[in-house]
KOLPANU-381429 format. One line per 5 residues: number of its first residue (from 1); their letters; for each residue z, x, y of N, C-alpha, C, CB. Coordinates in pm, whole numbers, plus 50000, padded with zeros to 5 digits. Glycine has a CB too. Layout:
! KOLPANU-381429
NUM = A = Z/X/Y/Z/X/Y/Z/X/Y/Z/X/Y ~ ... $
END
This chain:
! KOLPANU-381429
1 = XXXXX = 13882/08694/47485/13829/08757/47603/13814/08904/47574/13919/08732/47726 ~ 13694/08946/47622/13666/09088/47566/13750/09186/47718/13446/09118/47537 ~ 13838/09308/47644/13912/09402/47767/13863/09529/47671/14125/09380/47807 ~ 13923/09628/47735/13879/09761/47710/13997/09857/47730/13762/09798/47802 ~ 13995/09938/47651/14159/10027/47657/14102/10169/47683/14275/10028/47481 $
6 = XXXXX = 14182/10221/47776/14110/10413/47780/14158/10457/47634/14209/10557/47933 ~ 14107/10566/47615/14133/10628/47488/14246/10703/47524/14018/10711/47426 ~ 14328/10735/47429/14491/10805/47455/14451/10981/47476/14623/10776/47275 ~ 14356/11047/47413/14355/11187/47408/14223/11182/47500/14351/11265/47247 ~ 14108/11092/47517/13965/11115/47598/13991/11008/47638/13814/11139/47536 $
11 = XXXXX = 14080/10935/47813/14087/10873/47907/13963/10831/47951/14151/10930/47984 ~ 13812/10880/47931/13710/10835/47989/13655/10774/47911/13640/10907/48043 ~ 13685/10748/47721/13660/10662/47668/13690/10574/47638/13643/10675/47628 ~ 13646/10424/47666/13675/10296/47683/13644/10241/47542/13598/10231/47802 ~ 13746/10185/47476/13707/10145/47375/13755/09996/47390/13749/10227/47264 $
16 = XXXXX = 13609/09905/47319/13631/09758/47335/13717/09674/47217/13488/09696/47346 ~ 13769/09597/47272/13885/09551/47226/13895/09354/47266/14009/09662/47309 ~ 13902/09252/47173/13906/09123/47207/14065/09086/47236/13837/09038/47090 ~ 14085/09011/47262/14226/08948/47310/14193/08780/47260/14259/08971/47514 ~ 14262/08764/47168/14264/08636/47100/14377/08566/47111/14240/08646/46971 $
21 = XXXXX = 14345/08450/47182/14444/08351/47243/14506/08301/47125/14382/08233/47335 ~ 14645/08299/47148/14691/08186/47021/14727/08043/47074/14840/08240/46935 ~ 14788/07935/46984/14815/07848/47009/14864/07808/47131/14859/07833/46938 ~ 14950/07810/47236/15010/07785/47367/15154/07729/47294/14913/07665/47480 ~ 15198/07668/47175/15292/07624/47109/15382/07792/47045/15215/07509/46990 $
26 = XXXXX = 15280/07833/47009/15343/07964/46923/15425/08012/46997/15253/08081/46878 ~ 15421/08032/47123/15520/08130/47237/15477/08316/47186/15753/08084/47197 ~ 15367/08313/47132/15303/08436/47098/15217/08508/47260/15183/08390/46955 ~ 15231/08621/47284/15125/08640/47332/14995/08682/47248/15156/08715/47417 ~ 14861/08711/47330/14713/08725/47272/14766/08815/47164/14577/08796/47380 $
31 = XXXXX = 14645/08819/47045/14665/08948/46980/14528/09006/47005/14710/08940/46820 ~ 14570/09137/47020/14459/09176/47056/14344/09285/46932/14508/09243/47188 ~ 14261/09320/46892/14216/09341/46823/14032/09439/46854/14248/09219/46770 ~ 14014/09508/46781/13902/09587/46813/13744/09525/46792/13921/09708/46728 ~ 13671/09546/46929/13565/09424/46901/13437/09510/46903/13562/09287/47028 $
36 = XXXXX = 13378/09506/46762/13239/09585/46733/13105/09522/46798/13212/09588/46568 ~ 13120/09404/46876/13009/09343/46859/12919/09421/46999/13037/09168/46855 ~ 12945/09495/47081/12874/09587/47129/12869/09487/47303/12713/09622/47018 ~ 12795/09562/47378/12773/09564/47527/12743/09433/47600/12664/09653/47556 ~ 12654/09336/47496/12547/09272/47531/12672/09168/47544/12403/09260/47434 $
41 = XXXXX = 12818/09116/47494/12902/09023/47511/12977/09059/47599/12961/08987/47415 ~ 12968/09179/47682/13047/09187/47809/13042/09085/47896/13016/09289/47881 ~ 13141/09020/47995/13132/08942/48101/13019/09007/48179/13264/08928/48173 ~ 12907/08933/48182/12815/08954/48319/12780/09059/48256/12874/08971/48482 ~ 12731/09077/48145/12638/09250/48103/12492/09174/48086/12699/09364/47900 $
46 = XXXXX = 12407/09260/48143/12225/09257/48170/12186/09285/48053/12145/09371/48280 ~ 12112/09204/47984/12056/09197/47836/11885/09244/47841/12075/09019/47772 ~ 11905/09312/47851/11741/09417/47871/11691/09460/47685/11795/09636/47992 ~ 11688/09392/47662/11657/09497/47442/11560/09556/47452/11610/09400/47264 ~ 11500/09530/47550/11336/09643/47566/11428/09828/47620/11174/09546/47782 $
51 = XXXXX = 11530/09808/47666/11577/09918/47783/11646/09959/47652/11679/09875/47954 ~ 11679/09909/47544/11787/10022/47437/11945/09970/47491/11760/10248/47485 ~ 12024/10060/47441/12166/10073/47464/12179/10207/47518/12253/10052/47338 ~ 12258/10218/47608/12314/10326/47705/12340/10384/47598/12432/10306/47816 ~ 12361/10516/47633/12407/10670/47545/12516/10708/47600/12305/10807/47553 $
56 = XXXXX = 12621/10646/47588/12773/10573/47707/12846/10773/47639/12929/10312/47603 ~ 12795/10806/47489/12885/10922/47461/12839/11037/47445/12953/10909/47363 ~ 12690/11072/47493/12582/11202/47461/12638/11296/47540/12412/11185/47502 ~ 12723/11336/47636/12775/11417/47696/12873/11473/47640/12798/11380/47789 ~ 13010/11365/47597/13051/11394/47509/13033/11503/47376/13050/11310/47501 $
61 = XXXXX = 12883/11395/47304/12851/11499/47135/12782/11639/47199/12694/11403/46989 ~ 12751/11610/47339/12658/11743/47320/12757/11892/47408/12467/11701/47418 ~ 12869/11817/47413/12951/11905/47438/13066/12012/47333/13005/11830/47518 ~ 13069/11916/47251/13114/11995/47113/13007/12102/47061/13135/11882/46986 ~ 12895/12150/47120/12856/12246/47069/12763/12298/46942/12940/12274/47068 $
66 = XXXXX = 12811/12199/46826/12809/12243/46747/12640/12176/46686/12946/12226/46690 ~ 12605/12037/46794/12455/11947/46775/12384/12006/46878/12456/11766/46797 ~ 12213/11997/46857/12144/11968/46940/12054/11873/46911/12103/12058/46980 ~ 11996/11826/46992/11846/11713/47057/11765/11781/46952/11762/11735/47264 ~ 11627/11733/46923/11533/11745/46827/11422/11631/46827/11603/11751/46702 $
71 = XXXXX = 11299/11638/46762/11229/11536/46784/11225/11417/46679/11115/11586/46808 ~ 11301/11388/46616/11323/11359/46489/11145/11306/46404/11455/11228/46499 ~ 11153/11213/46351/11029/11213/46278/10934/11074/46341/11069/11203/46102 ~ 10847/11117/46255/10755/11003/46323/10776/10863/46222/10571/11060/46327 ~ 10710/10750/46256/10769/10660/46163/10604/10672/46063/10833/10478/46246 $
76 = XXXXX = 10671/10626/45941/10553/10624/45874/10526/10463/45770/10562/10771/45781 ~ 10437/10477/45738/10415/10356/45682/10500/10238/45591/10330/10391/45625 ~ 10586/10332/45546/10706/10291/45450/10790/10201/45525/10798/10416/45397 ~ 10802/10267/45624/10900/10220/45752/10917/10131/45764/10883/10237/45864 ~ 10806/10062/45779/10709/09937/45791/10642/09830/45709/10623/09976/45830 $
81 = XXXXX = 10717/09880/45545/10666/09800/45422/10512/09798/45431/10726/09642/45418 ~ 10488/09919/45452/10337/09967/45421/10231/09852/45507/10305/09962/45227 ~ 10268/09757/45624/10225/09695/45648/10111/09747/45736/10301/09624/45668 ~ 09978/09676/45833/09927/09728/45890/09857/09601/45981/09866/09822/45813 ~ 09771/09651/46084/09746/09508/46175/09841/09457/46293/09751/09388/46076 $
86 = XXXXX = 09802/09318/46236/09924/09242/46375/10047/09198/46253/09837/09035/46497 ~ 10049/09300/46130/10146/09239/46068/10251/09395/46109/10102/09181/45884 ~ 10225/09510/46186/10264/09567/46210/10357/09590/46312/10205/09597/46194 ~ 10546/09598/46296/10636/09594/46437/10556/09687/46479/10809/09629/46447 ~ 10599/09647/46627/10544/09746/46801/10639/09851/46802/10566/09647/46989 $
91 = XXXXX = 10597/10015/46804/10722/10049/46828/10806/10036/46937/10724/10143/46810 ~ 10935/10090/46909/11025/10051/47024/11011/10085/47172/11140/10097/46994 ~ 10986/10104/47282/10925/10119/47408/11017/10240/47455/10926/09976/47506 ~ 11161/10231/47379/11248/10372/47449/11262/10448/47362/11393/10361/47509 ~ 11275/10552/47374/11256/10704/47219/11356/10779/47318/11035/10830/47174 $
96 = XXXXX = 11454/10797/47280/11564/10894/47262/11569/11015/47112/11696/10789/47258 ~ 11610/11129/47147/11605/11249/47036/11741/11185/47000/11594/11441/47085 ~ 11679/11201/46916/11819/11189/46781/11916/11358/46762/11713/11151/46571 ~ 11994/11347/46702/12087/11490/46692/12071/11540/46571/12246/11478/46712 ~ 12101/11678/46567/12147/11739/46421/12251/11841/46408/12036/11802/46354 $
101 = XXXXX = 12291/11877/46340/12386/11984/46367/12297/12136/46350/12524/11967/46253 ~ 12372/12230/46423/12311/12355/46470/12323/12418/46311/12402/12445/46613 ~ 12229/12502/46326/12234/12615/46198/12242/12499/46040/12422/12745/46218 ~ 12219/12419/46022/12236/12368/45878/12359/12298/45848/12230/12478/45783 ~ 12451/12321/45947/12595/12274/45960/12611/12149/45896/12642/12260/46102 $
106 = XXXXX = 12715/12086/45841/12682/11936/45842/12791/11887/45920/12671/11860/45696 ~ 12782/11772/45970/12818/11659/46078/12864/11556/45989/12690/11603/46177 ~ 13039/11555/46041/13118/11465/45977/13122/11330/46082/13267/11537/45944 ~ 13231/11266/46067/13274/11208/46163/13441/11229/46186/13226/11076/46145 ~ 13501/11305/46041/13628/11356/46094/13596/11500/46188/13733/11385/45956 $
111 = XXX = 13487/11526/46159/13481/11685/46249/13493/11613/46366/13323/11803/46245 ~ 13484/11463/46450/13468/11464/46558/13548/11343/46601/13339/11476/46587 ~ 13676/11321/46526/13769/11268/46511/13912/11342/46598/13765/11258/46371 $
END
């Protein structure tokens, strides 16, 4: 069963987490364990793939300061295994700016650890 734990230092971040039943013999309770598989396996979550995935932490990154928004690039043919026609994917219907770090900086993930 998929649950969710607040985060210990950022309380408003919910991080997902499975609870795996054991035997009923073991006298174990669940173990519980961290579940990557994303939104769309929530109890009762609205499966829209045209709508994207929520940006559940952009307030968050864009509060550290140190990123901004940008237009990132256009896609180009490569993208696409040089394909063209109706052998060509549609692009995606939602376009969100991607991030970069300010001034040349580079962007870890312990910097934001």
């Amino acid at each position: 069963r998929k649950v969710v734990k607040a985060g210990t230092i950022h309380p408003d971040i919910r991080v997902p987490m499975r609870q795996i039943a054991l035997h009923p013999t073991s006298g174990e309770p669940p173990v519980t364990v961290y579940d990557s598989s994303g939104p769309y396996t929530a109890e009762g979550a609205e499966i829209r793939i045209d709508a994207g995935l929520p940006r559940l932490r952009e307030s968050w990154v864009l509060a550290r300061v140190v990123v901004e928004s940008y237009g990132g690039r256009i896609v180009r043919p490569e993208d696409n295994g040089f394909v063209s026609g109706d052998r060509l994917t549609p692009e995606f219907p939602v376009r969100s700016q991607p991030f970069k770090a300010k001034g040349g900086e580079a962007l870890t993930q312990v910097a934001y650890a």
